[in-house]
ROGU-158847 format. One record per residue (C-alpha): x negated, y negated, z. Coordinates in steps of 0.25 Angstrom, whole numbers, padded with zeros to 4 digits, always signed. Layout:
ROGU-158847
XYZ/...
***
This chain:
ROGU-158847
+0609-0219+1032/+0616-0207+1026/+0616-0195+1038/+0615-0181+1032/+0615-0174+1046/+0631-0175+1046/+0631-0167+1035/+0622-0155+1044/+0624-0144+1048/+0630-0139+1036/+0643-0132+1040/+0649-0128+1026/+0648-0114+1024/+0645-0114+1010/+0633-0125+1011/+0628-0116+1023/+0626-0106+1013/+0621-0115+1002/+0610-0118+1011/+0606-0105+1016/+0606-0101+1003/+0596-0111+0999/+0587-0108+1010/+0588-0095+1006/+0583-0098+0994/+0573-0109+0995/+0566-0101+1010/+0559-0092+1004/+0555-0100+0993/+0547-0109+1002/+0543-0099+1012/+0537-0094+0999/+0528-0106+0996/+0524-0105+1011/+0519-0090+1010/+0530-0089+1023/+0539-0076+1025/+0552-0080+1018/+0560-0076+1030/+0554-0086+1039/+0559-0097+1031/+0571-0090+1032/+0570-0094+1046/+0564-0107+1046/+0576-0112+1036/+0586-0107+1045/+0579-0114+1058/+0577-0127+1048/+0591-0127+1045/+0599-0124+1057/+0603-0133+1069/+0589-0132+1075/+0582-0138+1061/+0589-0146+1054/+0604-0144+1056/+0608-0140+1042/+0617-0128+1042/+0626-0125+1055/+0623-0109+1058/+0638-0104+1054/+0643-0091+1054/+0637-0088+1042/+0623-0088+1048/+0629-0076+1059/+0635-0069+1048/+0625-0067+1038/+0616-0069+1049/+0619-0055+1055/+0619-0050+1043/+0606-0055+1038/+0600-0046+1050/+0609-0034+1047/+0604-0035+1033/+0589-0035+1038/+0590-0023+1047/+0600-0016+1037/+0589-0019+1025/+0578-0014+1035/+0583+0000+1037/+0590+0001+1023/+0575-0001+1018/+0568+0008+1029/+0560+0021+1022/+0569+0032+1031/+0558+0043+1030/+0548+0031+1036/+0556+0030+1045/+0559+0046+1048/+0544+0049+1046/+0542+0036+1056/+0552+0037+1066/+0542+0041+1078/+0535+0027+1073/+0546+0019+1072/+0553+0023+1086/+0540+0020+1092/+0536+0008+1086/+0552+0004+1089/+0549+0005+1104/+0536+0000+1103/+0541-0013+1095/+0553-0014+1107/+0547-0012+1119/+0532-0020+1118/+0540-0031+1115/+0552-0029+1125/+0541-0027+1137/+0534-0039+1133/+0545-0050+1130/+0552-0043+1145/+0541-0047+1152/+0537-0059+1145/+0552-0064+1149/+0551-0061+1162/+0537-0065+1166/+0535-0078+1156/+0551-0083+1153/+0555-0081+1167/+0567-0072+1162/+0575-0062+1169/+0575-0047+1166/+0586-0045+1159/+0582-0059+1149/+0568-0052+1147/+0575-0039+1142/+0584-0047+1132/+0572-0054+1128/+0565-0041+1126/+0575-0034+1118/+0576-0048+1109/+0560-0047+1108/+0559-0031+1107/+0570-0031+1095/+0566-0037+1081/+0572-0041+1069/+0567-0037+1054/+0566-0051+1049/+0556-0051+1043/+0561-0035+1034/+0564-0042+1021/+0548-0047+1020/+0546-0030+1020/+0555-0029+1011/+0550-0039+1001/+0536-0033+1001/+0542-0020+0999/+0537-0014+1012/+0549-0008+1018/+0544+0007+1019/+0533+0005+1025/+0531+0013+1038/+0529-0001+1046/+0540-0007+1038/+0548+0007+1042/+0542+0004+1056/+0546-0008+1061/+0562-0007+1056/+0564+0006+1063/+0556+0000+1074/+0564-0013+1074/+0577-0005+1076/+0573+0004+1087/+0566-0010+1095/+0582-0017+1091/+0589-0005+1097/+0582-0004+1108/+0582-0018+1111/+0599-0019+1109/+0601-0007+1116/+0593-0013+1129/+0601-0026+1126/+0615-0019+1127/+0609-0014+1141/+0605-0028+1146/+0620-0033+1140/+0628-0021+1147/+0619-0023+1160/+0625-0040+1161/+0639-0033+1157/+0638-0022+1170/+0638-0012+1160/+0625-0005+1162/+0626+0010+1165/+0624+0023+1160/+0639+0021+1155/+0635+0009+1145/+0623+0015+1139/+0631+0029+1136/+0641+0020+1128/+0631+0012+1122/+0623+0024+1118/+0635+0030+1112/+0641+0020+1104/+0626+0018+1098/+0625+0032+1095/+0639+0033+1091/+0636+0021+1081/+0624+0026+1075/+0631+0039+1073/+0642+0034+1066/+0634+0026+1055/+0625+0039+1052/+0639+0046+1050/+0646+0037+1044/+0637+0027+1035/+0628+0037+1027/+0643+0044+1023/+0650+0031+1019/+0639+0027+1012/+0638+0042+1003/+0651+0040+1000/+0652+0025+0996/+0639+0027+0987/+0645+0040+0980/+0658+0033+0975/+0654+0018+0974/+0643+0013+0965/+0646-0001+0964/+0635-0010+0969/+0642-0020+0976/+0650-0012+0984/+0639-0003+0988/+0632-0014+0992/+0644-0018+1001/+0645-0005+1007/+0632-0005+1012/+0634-0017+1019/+0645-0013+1025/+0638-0002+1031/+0629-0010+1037/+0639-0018+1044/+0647-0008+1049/+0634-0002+1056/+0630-0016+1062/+0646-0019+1068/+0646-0003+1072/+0632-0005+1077/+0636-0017+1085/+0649-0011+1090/+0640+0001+1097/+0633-0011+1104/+0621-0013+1096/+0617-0025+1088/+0623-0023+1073/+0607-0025+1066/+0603-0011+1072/+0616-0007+1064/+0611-0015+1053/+0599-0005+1054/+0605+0008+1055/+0615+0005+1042/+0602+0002+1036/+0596+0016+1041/+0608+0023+1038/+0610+0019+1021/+0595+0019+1020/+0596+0029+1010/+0608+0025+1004/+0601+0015+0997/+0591+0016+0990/+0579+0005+0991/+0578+0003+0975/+0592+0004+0974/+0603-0010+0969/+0609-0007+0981/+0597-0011+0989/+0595-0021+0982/+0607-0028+0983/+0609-0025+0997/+0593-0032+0998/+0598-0042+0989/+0608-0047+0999/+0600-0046+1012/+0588-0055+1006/+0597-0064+1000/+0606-0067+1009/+0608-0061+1021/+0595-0060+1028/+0591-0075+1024/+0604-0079+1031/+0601-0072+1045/+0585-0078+1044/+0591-0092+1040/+0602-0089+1053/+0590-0086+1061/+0584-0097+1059/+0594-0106+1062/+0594-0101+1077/+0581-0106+1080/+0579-0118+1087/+0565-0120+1083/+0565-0134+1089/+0563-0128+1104/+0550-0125+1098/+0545-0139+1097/+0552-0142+1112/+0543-0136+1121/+0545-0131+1133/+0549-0119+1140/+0555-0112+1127/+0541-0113+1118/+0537-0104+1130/+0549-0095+1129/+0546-0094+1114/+0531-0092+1114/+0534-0079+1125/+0544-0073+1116/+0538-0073+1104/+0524-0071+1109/+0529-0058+1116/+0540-0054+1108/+0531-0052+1096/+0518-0048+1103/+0526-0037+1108/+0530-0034+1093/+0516-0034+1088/+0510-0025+1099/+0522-0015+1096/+0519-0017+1081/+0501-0015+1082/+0504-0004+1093/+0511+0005+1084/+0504+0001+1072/+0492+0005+1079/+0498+0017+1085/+0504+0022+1071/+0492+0021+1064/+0497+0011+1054/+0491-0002+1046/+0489-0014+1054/+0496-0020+1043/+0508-0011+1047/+0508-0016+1060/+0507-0029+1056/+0522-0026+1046/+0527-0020+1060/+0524-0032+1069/+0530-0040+1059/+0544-0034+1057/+0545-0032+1071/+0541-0047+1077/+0554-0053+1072/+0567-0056+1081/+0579-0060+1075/+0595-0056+1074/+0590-0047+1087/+0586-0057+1095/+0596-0066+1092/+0608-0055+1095/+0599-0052+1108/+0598-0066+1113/+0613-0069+1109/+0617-0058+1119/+0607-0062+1129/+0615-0078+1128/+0627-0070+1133/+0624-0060+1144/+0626-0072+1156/+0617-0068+1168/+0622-0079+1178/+0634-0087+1175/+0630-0098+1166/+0618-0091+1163/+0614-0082+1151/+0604-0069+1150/+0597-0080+1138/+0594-0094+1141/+0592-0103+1130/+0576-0103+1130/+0578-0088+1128/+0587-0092+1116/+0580-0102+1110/+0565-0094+1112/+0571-0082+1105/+0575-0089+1093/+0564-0096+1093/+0558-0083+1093/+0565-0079+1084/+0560-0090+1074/+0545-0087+1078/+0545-0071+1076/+0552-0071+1063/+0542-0080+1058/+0531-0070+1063/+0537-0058+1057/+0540-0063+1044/+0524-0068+1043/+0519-0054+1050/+0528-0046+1039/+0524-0053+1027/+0510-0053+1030/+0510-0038+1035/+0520-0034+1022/+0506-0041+1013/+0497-0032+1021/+0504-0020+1020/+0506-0023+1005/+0490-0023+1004/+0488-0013+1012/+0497-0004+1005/+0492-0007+0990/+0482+0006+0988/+0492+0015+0996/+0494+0028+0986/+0505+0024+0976/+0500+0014+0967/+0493+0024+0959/+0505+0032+0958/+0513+0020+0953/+0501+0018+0942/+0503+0032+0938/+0519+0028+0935/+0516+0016+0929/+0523+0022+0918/+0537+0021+0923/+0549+0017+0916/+0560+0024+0917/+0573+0022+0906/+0586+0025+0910/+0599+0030+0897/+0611+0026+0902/+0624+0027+0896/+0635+0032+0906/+0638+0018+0916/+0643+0030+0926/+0628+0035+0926/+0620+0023+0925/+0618+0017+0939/+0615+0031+0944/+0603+0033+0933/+0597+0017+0935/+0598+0022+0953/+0590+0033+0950/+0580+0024+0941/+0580+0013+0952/+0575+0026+0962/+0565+0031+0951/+0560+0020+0947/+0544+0015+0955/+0548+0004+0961/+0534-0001+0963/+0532-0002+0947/+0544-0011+0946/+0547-0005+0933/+0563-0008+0927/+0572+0005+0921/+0576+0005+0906/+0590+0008+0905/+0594+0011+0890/+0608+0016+0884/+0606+0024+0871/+0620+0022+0860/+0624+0031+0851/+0621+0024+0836/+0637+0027+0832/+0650+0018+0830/+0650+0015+0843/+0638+0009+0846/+0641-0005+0848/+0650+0000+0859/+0641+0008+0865/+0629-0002+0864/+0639-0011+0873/+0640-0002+0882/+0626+0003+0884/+0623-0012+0887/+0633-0014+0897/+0629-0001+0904/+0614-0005+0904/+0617-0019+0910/+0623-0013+0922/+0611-0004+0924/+0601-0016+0922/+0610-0023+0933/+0607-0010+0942/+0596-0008+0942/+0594-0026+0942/+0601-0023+0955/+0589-0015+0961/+0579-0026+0956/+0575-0018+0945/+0574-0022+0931/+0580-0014+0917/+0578-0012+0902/+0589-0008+0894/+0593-0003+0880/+0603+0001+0873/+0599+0010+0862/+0605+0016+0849/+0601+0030+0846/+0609+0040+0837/+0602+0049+0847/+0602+0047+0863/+0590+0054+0866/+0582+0050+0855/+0587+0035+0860/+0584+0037+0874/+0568+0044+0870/+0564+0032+0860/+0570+0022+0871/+0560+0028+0881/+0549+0027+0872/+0553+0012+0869/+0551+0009+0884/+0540+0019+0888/+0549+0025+0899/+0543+0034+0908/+0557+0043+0911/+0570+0042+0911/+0582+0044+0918/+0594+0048+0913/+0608+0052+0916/+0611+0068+0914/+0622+0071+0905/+0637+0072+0911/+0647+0068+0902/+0650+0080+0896/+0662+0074+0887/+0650+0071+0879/+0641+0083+0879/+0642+0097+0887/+0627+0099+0887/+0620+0098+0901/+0609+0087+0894/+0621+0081+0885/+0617+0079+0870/+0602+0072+0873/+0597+0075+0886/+0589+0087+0884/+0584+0081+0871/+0578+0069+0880/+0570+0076+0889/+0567+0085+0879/+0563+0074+0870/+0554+0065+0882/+0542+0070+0889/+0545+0060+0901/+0553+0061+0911/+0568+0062+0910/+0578+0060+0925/+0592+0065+0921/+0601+0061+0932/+0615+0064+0937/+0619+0057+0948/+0630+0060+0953/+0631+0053+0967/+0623+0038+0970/+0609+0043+0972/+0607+0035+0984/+0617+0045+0992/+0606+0055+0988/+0601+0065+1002/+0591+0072+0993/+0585+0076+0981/+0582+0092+0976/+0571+0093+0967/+0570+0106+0959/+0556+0107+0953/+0553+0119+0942/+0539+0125+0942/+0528+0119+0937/+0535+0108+0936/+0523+0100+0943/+0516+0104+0930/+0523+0094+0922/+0518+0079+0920/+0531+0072+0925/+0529+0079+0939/+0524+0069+0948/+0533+0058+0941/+0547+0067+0945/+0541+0069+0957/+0540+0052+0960/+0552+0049+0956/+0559+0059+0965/+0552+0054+0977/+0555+0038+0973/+0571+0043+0972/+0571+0050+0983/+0562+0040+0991/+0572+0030+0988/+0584+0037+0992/+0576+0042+1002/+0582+0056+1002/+0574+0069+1002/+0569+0075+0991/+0568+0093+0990/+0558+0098+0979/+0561+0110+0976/+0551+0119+0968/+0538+0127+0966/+0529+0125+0979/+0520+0120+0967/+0526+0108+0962/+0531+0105+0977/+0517+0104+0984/+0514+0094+0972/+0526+0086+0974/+0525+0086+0991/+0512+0080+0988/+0515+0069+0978/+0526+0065+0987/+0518+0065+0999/+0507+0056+0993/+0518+0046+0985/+0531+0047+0992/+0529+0053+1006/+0541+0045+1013/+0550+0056+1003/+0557+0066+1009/+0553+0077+1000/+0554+0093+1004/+0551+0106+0996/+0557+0116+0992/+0552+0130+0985/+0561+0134+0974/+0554+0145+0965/+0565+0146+0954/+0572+0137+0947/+0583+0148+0948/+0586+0142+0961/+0594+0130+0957/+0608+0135+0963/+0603+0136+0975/+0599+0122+0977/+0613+0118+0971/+0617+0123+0985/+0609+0114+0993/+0613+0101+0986/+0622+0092+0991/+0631+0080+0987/+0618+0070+0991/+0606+0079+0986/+0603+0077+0970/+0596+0088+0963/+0583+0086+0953/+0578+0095+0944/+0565+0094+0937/+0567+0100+0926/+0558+0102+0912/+0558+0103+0897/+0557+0116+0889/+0542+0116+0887/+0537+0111+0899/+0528+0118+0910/+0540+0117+0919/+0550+0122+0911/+0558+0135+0915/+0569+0141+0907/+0575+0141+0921/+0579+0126+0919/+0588+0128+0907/+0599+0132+0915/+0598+0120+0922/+0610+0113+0916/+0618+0125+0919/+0613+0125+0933/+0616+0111+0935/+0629+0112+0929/+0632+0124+0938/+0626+0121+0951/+0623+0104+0951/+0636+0099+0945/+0638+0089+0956/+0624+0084+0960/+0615+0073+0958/+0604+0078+0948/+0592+0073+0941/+0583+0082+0931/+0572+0078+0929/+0562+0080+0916/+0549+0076+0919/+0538+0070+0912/+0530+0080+0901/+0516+0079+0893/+0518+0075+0878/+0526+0069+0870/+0540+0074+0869/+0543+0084+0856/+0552+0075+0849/+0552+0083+0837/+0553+0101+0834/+0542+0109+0838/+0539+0123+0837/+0535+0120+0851/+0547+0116+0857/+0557+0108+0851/+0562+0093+0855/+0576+0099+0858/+0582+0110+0866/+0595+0115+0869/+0601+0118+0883/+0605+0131+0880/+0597+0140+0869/+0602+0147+0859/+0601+0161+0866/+0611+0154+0876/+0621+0152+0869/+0619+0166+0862/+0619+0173+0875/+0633+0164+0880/+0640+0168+0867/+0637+0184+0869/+0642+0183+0882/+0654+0176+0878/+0657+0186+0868/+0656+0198+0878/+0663+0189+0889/+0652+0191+0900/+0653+0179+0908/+0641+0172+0912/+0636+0168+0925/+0636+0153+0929/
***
């Protein structure tokens, strides 16, 4: 009879892969049918597959490599995706609930060792620190549902990294007691290299990664940049004597907002983790655990039943008690128990160390019932957390449906926003700012469109212009958002860019502002003032000078009465969404009028924005915020069109004042949305088309030329 098993394990690297791979793919499909948590089957594949199931790959190096970095990945993508002001506006919360989720559990499982499994005192704290630590296995179910910000979500990851460092920090001691170092000379070194290492990568990382984003745009090698920082903070982390995944954590902490969440480069860096890494490590997990002992009986069904039994009661009461004691939704607690009852990567490192640390000759700190109960418990927890999150993330969902918003998102149901492109240098800037503008929750696609002159050179330029709009469609494809695009022949660019926007019904547009001075020397260039002035809606005109996600914060200058004009309340949302996204702060600047409107609208729909207020009585006093802007501020001003309630005749120095004082800065102007129709023909009224400078202007500049009085700038 034919034998298959000499065939098994599998050792070749590239049919390891090809397996993985498949169950990769085919895991979640079945876990699917089953209504199970994709990442226990995960798990489970991982257990069928390995020497303890059915012998079919061998656990080579591969499994360590992408193993470790499978939970780097998740501890990096947890902090990457953490609300930061949650956790500023949390931080009291989450250093209790951190000791809370450390210590219940590490006084329960100490004495649970001691009195039940007959351990010694120093084999109870090891087990304590593996039991009192957690692993965010069961993160990526959050981040499907979409769930990432909430404040139990925010919570538990902070929580998870205090109970960690806690729990490694009392495991160096228990290591430096075995190795006669214990003193008050080992923990002045220990707390200095920490210290040391968590200063370094605040200094350092946040300026590497300013200037990197500054000079290099190119997707893949951003992408590998941030990867190298987080490795670089888990070796240095590792170094100053702490486990790599807290540095994994604090990489994460540290570029948060550096990356955008609805930016490609999250994405990708999601992309990867999902796909690949993060499978791997659950699939490595899995094949560690000997889930036949199980099904033997004996003494180590009752180590297993003690330390999961107390390991994750402790969790729970840590979880209910601050729930209760922070007055939040039971269902929150619930989302709390669950990302917090899971041990993995932790564990494993903590038991490894354990196997090492020889208490009598011959004899180890970890035996193997030890061994073998935490991996088995390993297996059992996992499963737990993964069905506590999934069902808690449901109830959260439904809990959460009525919560104000929804009728906000009705009332913008009107939103397209189209984007003219023509310059490739200024394309990607214009689709960033589209992908931070846009709602997310309408899951709406941008129209990109590139309007051609109707001249001999058309064909050449039609080529062009489709080239250019396929690389934005792949941008913005990259952020999982979807884009129309035309090219368009107009023997007029505005008029081409207006009838276009009535075509596709947009709502705004956004735009580049006019730089290239070769081919106009007019502030608005040849047809931006007859857009705006030829559209009621509103009308974004960027220059981006520097990657937007570098931003620090944004300065808002508000006119007078400009909460008067319809288009307020739609400026006003998507500032807070771009800076909410960036998370940086946000200065209004205006009439304590408009400002009391927009504190309010911002605390009822966006109150995790960092927004402050400033009066500014004139318009006259531009020059004096030029002073206060630095290279990682942009400036916006709201402006409006002759006619309008808002209007000034302030505001028509503006392109002097920009020219003269905001030459180097990121800027947006921003027209808002008006009553009526636009006038797209002359009135007696007002007419469709105004100049920058009037004719009395240019009268007044020609008599003072003539009698050579210089003017002032």
């Amino acid at each position: 009879m034919f034998d298959l098993s000499q065939y098994f394990p599998i050792t070749d690297p590239t049919l390891i892969f090809f397996v993985v791979m498949l169950i990769i793919l085919f895991a979640p499909i079945i876990m699917g049918r089953l209504r199970i948590p994709h990442i226990i089957g995960m798990v489970l594949a991982g257990v069928l597959v390995g020497k303890y199931g059915l012998n079919i790959l061998q656990r080579d190096a591969s499994f360590e490599l992408f193993g470790k970095v499978g939970v780097y990945y998740i501890m990096f993508l947890a902090a990457l995706e953490m609300d930061m002001q949650g956790v500023k506006k949390y931080k009291n919360l989450i250093f209790t609930f951190g000791l809370l989720t450390f210590l219940v559990p590490f006084v329960l499982c100490f004495f649970m060792g001691t009195a039940l499994l007959g351990y010694s005192m120093m084999g109870a704290v090891l087990l304590g620190c593996i039991m009192s630590s957690n692993t965010l296995v069961s993160y990526p179910i959050v981040a499907r549902y979409g769930l990432q910000r909430k404040p139990s979500v925010t919570l538990s990851v902070g929580s998870s990294m205090i109970s960690l460092l806690m729990a490694l920090i009392i495991l160096a001691a228990l290591v430096a007691s075995y190795r006669n170092d214990e003193g008050a000379l080992f923990w002045v070194i220990f707390a200095a290299k920490f210290f040391g290492y968590c200063a370094a990568m605040f200094f350092i990382i946040p300026r590497m990664t300013r200037w990197f984003l500054r000079r290099y745009s190119d997707a893949v090698m951003q992408f590998i940049f941030i990867m190298a920082m987080l490795f670089m903070s888990a070796a240095c982390c590792q170094l100053a004597g702490v486990e790599g995944i807290f540095g994994a954590f604090l990489a994460g902490l540290i570029l948060n907002r550096y990356v955008p969440r609805v930016s490609p480069l999250m994405n990708r860096i999601e992309f990867i983790g999902n796909a690949l890494f993060i499978p791997y490590f659950l699939i490595g997990v899995g094949m560690l655990i000997n889930a036949r002992l199980l099904f033997g009986g004996g003494h180590i069904l009752w180590v297993v039943f003690c330390i999961v039994l107390f390991g994750t009661l402790g969790k729970a009461l840590a979880a209910y008690i601050a729930c209760l004691g922070f007055h939040m939704p039971l269902s929150s607690g619930h989302m709390m128990f669950g990302l917090t009852s899971a041990h993995a990567a932790g564990g494993i490192a903590m038991v490894m160390v354990g196997m090492k640390l020889e208490v009598e000759p011959g004899q180890y700190l970890v035996d193997n019932d030890m061994l073998n109960g935490v991996v088995c418990m390993i297996l059992v927890t996992c499963i737990i957390s993964s069905l506590m999150t999934d069902w808690s993330a449901r109830k959260i969902i439904l809990r959460d449906k009525t919560l104000p918003g929804s009728d906000l998102d009705k009332k913008a149901d009107d939103e397209k926003i189209l984007i003219p492109v023509k310059y490739p240098e200024y394309a990607d800037n214009l689709i960033q700012l589209g992908l931070l503008v846009r709602n997310q929750k309408l899951n709406r696609g941008l129209i990109a469109m590139n309007v051609v002159y109707d001249d001999k050179n058309i064909r050449y330029n039609m080529e062009q212009g489709q080239h250019l709009l396929e690389h934005c469609t792949k941008l913005a494809a990259s952020a999982d958002v979807q884009m129309q695009t035309q090219v368009r022949i107009a023997a007029n660019i505005a008029n081409g860019i207006k009838h276009a926007f009535n075509e596709f019904k947009a709502s705004e547009i956004i735009i580049g502002m006019h730089m290239h001075h070769d081919v106009s020397n007019k502030f608005w260039g040849d047809f931006h003032q007859s857009l705006f002035n030829g559209l009621n809606r509103q009308i974004i005109m960027a220059r981006i000078r520097r990657p937007l996600n570098t931003l620090h914060r944004i300065q808002v200058v508000v006119p007078s009465r400009a909460e008067y004009e319809p288009g307020f309340y739609r400026w006003i949302e998507h500032l807070a969404r771009i800076a909410g996204n960036l998370e940086c702060g946000i200065l209004f600047k205006g009439r304590s009028e408009a400002l009391s409107l927009i504190n309010e609208y911002l605390q009822n729909t966006h109150p995790s924005v960092r927004a402050e207020y400033t009066v500014m009585q004139h318009w006259n006093e531009l020059p004096k915020i030029a002073a206060s802007m630095t290279d990682d501020q942009m400036l916006v001003i709201i402006s409006a069109r002759k006619g309008t309630v808002s209007y000034k005749t302030a505001q028509e120095r503006l392109p002097e004042e920009i020219e003269t004082y905001f030459a180097g800065t990121n800027l947006l102007i921003i027209f808002p949305d008006q009553y009526g129709t636009p006038l797209d023909s002359m009135t007696f009224a007002e007419p469709s088309h105004q100049e920058e400078e009037s004719a009395y202007h240019l009268l007044n500049d020609w008599i003072h030329g003539k009698l050579g009085v210089n003017k002032k700038k």
